[in-house]
N, C-alpha and C positions, 0 to 999 in steps of 0.2 A: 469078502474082499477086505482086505485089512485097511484102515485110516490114511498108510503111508501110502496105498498106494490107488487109492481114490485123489489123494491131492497131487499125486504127479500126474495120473492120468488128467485131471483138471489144469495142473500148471501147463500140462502138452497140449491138450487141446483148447484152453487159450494162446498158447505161442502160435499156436496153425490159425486163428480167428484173426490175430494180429496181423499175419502174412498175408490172407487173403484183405484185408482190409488194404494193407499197406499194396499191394497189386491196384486197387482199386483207385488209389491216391496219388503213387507216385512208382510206376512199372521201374524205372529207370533204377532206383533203388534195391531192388531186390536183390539180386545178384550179391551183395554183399552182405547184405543181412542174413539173408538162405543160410550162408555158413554158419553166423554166429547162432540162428534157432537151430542146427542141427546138432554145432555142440549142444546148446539147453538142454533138447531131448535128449541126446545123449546122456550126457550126467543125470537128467530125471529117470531113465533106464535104469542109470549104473545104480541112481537111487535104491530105487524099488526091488533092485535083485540082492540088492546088499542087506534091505529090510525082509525081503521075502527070508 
């Protein structure tokens, strides 16, 4: 597995540690954020297939 794409898999699966966290703290908020880590992951995809 190449470098670039251990550290998006790690920058993803800390954005999902954040979300469950942030559920945890403050539910009310979620809904809005949801979109913005789905872009994240998105671009961290677009990342990894662009380095693959």
């Amino acid at each position: 597995m190449p470098p670039a794409a251990i550290t998006a898999a790690f920058f993803a699966g800390s954005a999902l540690v954040a979300l469950v966290g942030l559920c945890a703290v403050a539910l009310h908020d979620v809904p809005r954020i949801t979109g913005t880590v789905a872009f994240i992951l998105t671009l961290a995809a677009l990342g990894v297939a662009i380095l693959h």
